[in-house]
N, C-alpha and C positions, 0 to 999 in steps of 0.2 A: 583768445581767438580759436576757441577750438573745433566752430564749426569748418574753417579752414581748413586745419588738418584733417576731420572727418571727411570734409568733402573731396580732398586729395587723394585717401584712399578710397573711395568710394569711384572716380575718376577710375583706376585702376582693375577694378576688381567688381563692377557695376554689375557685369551680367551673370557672373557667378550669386552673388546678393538677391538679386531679382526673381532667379528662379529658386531661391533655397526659400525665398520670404513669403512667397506668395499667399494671399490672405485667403484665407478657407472661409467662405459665408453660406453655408451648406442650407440654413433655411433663413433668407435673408429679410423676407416681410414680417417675421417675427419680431424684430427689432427698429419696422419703421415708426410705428406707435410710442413706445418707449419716453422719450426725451420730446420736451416742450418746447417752446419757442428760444430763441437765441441762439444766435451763430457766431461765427468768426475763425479767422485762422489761428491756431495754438501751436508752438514752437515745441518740439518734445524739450526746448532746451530753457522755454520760457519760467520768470520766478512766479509771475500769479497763476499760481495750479490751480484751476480745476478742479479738479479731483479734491482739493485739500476740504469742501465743504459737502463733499458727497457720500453717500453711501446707498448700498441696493437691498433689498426686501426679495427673496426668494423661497419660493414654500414655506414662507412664515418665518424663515430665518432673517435675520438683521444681519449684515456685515459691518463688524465695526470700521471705521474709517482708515486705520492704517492699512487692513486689508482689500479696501478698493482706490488708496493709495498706490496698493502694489500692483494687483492688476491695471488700474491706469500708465502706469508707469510702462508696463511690458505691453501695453497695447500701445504707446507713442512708440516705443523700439519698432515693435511689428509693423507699425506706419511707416516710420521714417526708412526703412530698409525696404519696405516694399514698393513703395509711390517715391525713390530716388526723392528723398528728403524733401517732398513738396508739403507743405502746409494743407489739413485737410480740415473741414471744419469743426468746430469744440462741439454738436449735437453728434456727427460721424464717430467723434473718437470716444467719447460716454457710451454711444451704443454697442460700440464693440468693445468695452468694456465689461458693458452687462451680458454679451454674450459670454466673453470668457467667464464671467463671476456663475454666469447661470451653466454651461458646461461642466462647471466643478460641479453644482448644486448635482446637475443629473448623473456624472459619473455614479455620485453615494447612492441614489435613487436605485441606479441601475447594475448596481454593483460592477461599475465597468473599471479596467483597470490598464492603466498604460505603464510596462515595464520599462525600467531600464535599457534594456536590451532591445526594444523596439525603439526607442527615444535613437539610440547606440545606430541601430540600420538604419533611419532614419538622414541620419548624420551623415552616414558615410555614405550614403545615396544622393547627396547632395551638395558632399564636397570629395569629387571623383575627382581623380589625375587622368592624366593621358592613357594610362595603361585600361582605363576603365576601375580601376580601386581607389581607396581609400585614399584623399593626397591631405597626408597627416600637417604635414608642411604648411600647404595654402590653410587648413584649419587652423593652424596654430597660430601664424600672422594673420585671420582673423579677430581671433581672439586677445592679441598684444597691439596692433595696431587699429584694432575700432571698436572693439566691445570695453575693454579696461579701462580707454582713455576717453570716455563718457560716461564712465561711473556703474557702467554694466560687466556679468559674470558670465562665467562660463555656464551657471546655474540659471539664469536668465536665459540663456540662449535653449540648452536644455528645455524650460517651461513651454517654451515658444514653438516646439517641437514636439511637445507634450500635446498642447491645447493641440495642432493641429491633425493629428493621431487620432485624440479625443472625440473632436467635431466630425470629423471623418466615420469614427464607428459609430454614435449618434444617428446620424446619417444612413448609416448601414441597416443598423436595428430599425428607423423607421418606416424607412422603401420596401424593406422586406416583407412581402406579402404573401396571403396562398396563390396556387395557380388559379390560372381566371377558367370560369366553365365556358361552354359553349353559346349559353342565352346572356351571359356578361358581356359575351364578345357581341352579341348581336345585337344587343341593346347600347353598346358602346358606339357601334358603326351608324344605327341608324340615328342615333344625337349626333356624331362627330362629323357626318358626310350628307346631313340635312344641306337643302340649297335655298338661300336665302333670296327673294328679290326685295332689293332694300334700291329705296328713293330720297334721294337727298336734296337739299335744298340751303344754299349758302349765302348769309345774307351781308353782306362786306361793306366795312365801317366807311372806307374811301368816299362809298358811293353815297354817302350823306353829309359828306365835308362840306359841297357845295352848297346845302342847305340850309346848314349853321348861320344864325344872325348876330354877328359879330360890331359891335361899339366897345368906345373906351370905359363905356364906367362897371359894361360886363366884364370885360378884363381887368378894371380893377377889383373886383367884387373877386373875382375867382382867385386873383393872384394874394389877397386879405385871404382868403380862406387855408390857401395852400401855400402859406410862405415857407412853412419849412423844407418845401420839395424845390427851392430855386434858392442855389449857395454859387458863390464865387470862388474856385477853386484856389488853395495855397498856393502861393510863389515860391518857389527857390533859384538859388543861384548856388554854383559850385563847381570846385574842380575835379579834371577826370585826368586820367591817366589810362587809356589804353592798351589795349593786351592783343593785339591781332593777329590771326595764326600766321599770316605771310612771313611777320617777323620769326619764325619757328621753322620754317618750312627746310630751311638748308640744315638744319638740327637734328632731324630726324629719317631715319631710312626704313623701308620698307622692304621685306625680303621677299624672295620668288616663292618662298611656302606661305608667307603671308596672303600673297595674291590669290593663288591655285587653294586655299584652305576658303577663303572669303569665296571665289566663284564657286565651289563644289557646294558647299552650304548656302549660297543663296543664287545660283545659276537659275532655278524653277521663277524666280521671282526677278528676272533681267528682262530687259524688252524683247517680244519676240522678233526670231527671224523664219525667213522661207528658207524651206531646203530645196533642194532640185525638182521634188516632186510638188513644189506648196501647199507643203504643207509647214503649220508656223511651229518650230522648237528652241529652244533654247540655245543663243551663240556660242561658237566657237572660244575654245578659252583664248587664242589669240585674238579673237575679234574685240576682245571688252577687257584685255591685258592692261591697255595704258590708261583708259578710264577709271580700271579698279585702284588700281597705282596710287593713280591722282587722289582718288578719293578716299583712298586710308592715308595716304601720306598727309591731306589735311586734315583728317581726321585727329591724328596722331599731333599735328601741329595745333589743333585749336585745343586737346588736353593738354601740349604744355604750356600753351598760352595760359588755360586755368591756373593748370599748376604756378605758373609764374605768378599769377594776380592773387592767388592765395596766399603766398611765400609774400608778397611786399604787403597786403593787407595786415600782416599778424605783426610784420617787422616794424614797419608804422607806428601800429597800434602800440606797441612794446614800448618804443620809443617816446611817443607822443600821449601815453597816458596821465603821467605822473607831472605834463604840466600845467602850466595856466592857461585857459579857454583862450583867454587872448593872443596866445603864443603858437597855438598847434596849430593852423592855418600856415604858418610861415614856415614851421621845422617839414611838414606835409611838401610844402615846394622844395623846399631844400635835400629834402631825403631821396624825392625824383629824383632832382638835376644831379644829387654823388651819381645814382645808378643810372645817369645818361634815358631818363623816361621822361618824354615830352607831354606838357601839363597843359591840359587847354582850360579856361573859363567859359564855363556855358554863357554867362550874362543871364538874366532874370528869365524863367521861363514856367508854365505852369504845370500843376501835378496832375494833370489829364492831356497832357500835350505829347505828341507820338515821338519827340525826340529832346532831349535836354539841353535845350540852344538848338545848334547845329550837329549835333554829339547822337551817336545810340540810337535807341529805340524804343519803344515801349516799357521794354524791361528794366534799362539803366533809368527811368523817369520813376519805375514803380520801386525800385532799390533805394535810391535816391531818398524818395516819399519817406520812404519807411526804416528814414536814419535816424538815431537815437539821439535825441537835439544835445542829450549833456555829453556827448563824445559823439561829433556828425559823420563820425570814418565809417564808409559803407565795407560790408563784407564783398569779398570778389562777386561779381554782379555777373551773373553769362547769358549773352543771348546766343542768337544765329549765329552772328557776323563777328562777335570778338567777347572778350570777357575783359571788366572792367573796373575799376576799383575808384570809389570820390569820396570826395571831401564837402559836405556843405558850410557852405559860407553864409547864406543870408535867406530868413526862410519869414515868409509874413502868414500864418495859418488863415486859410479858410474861413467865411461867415457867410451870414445871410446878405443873399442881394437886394440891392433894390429895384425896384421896378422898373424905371428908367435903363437899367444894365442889361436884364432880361426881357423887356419887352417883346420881341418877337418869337421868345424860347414859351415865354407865357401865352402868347395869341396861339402857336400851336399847339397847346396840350389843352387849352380852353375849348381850341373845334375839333380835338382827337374827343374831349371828355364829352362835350355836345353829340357828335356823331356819333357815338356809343350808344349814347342816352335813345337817340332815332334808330339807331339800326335793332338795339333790342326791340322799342317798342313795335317796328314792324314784324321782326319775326316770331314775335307772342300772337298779334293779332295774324300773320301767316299758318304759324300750327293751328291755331282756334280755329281758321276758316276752314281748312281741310278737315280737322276733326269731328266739325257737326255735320258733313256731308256721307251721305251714305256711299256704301263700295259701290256704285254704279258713279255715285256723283265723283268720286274720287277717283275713277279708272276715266272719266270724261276730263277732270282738270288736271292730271299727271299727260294726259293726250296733248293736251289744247299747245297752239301753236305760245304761248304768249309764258307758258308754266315757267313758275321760278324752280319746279323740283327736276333733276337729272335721275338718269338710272344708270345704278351701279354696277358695273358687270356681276352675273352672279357666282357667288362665292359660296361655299360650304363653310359650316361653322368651327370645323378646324384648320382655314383660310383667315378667319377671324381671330384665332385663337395663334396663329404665326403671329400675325400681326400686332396682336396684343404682348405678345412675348417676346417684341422686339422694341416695341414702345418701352417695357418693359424693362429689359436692357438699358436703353440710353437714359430713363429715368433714374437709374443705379448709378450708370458714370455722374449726371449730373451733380447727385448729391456727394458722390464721394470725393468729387473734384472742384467742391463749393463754387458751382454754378448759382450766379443770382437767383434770388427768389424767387422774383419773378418768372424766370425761365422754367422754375422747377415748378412752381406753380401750375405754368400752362402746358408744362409734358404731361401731371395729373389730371389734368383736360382731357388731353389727348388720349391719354390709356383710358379713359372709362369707356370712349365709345366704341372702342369693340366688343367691349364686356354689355354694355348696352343693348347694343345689335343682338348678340348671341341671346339675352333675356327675351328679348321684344315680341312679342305674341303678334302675331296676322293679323294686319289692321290698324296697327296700334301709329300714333303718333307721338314723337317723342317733343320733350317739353324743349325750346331753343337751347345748343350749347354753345359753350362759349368755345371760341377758338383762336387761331393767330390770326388770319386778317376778319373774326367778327362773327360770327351764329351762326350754329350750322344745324335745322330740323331735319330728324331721320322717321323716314316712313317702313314700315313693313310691309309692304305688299302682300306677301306670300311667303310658306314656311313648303316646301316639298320635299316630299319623300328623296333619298340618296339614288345617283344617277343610275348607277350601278345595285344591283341584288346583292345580298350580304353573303361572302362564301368565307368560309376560313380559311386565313395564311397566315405566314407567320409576318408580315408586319399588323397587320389587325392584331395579333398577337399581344405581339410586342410593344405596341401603342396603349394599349387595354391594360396590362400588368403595371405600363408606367405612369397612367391616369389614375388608376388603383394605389399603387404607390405615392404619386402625388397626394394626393387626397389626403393618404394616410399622417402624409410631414404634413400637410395644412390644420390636418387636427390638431395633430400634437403639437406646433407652433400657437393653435389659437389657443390650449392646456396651458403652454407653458408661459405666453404672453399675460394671461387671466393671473400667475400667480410668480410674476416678476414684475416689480418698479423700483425707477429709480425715482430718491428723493433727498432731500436738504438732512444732513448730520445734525442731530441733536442733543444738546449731554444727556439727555436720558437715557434716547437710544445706545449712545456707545457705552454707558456704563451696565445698561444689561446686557450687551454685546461682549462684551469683557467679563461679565460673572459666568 
């Protein structure tokens, strides 16, 4: 049970971890391409590695397989200490693999070198004491309480501090640019502060449900075609034992530097108040005294709840390993009732159903789910409201439904997949019409009372380019956070069409996109000169040097992408890897 222990201290010591781990992805679409199809969550603690079948190709180099064994390996640590031991997906953890294996590649390239001694600052910049120094102490129980007792070194931890050093000066060396001249700046401002009148036109799948012609033998037909996309979700049944912080709350105390430490470091971020003049500032520290109280003191009470549900998980487990399946169900109730912990039975409930019987939530359903059938003892389970610890009892896996079960789950993706089918074909034959019209005929049907096109406030194309770099953004959370496919799918939607827009030449029509509620055609109207005359400052400056710079990590990402892949180990390979 050692995820237990790790996560007990981890409970402890959480925010200090979070800020020393934090993942450097310095030139991050470099590594979207990389890895193919196939996902899922990977346990760093799981036995089918991964890694065990892979190896990377970097400037012609091969890495033999123990050695992207080991970077895999220090990239699950760097996950698991970064993302509070969340499971991330197995294409996510490959490619930041390949980043660290290619890091090394370009250190030797670049003759770049990470000392000892800056590994050493490093370190002690991020395991400070109170006084602002070095707190050898908290490193030390680091290192005895969660690096050793995972099969990890102090050498390890070291790498990890290494690579992010590494990727850092990488980084450094590429941004670095000459100064920008005067006609760079001016040829930068009038592309960046160009003003766009862009016409849109959104054609929404809703509004053609009504016109789907639905019979039963079209929905048998669809549901024949599509049966693998309609299953009947697994049953379980099982016991829980709850962990809730109330039980905890007289356990634990809360001191007046606790309180006054928590309000000075997050006062900027409490609700506002008015002061005499109204103006809105931050409360009084007696004003939000016994609020803050409260809410460390349960705070404090729902990690020893953890703690607590950790500690009976591993005892259990201990206990109840070594006997016969038939038996550990019973010693599981028996081991509650010594420790006075009251055992509820869910009774039969499903693995997509938002509580387990009457029990939990989401999370004890998805814990539950994802119990090991040959010993069903779950690891401490935490949601919101308590942390939790069961036992499965009776589990009938999942299959295909039949028709009769899901009929009406089929009647609606039959007139979602119909009304698709309508709404493209209108907004194909929509761009076609406005496209063979000339700009007179086009400034008269964007007019006409009846236009399906709107206008968009007008934006400059570094309006577009925020936009874009925020789409951007959440497209990164997604993947790192193994967001369905589908979702990640249609945020790649989403981000093309500002990149779109900023291409799109005067006139132009663009071909239907797809979108979340259904097609959306973008028109260019017009491309105008910047509203403003070009003067030099220093943000024009400053914006110019980091476009410049940008640019520059975009090449050498597209350099370095052209001559790194990962691919399948083969004994050939590792045997010339190894001469």
């Amino acid at each position: 049970m050692g995820i237990s222990r790790l996560n007990s201290f981890f409970t402890k010591h959480h925010r200090i971890i979070f800020g020393v781990f934090a993942v450097l992805i310095i030139i991050a679409f470099v590594f979207a391409d990389w890895v193919g199809g196939g996902s899922g969550g990977c346990s760093m603690f799981g036995s089918n590695d991964p890694a065990s079948q892979q190896t990377a190709e970097v400037f012609g180099q091969t890495t033999n397989r123990a050695d992207f064994e080991d970077q895999y390996r220090l990239t699950q640590l760097d996950i698991y200490l970064t993302y509070n031991g969340m499971r991330l997906p197995e294409e996510y953890i490959q490619q930041l693999t390949m980043q660290r294996i290619t890091a090394k590649a370009l250190a030797k390239r670049y003759n770049i070198e990470i000392s000892d001694e800056e590994v050493a600052q490093q370190i002690f910049k991020n395991f400070p004491g109170k006084d602002g120094k070095f707190d050898k102490e908290a490193y030390q129980k680091f290192i005895d309480n969660f690096l050793t007792q995972q099969g990890f070194t102090e050498d390890d931890l070291n790498e990890i501090f290494r690579h992010q050093l590494l990727a850092q000066k990488l980084a450094d060396i590429q941004s670095n640019t000459a100064p920008v001249s005067e006609n760079e700046m001016k040829a930068f401002y009038n592309m960046l502060y160009q003003q766009l009148n862009v016409y849109t036109a959104m054609i929404e799948v809703k509004d053609f449900e009504s016109k789907v012609k639905v019979d039963d033998l079209a929905i048998a037909e669809f549901f024949k075609l599509n049966r693998n996309l309609f299953t009947m979700p697994a049953v379980l049944e099982a016991m829980i034992v709850e962990f809730a912080p109330a039980q905890y709350l007289a356990q634990v105390e809360v001191s007046e530097k606790e309180v006054k430490d928590y309000y000075e470091a997050n006062k900027e971020f409490l609700s506002k108040v008015k002061d005499k003049d109204g103006k809105e500032v931050a409360p009084a520290f007696d004003q939000v005294k016994a609020e803050i109280t409260a809410q460390l003191k349960n705070n404090k009470a729902m990690n020893k709840a953890r703690e607590e549900a950790q500690k009976f998980t591993s005892e259990v487990y201990d206990l109840i390993n070594e006997l016969e399946a038939d038996k550990r169900a019973a010693a599981f109730k028996e081991i509650a009732a010594d420790k006075q912990l009251k055992v509820v039975a869910t009774g039969k409930f499903n693995a997509n159903a938002d509580k387990a019987g009457a029990v939990g939530d989401r999370a004890l359903v998805a814990g539950l789910a994802a119990a090991d059938l040959e010993l069903p003892l779950t690891e401490a389970i935490e949601s919101n409201q308590a942390a939790y610890v069961g036992f499965v009892t009776g589990y009938v896996p999942s299959r295909l439904a039949e028709l009769d079960e899901v009929k009406d789950q089929v009647k609606n993706q039959f007139i979602q997949a119909e009304a698709l089918k309508l709404a493209r074909q209108r907004a194909v034959e929509l761009a076609d019409n406005l496209r063979k019209l000339p700009a007179e005929g086009k400034a008269m049907r964007l007019a006409s009372k009846d236009s399906a096109f709107q206008a968009l406030p007008v934006a400059t194309v570094r309006d577009y380019m925020v936009q874009q770099d925020q789409l951007q953004q959440q497209l990164q959370m997604y993947m790192q956070f193994g967001a369905p496919q589908e979702a990640v799918q249609m945020m790649q939607k989403q981000l093309a069409i500002p990149q779109m827009i900023i291409n799109m030449q005067a006139g132009e029509v663009s071909a239907p996109q797809e979108s979340m509620a259904g097609f959306q055609i973008i028109y260019m109207a017009e491309r105008k000169a910047p509203a403003q005359p070009f003067a030099v400052n220093d943000q024009i400056k400053m914006e110019c040097q980091a476009f410049k710079a940008n640019n520059a990590v975009m090449a050498f990402g597209l350099f370095t992408q052209a001559n790194s892949k990962l691919m399948l180990a083969q004994p050939e390979q590792e045997e010339a890897a190894a001469e």
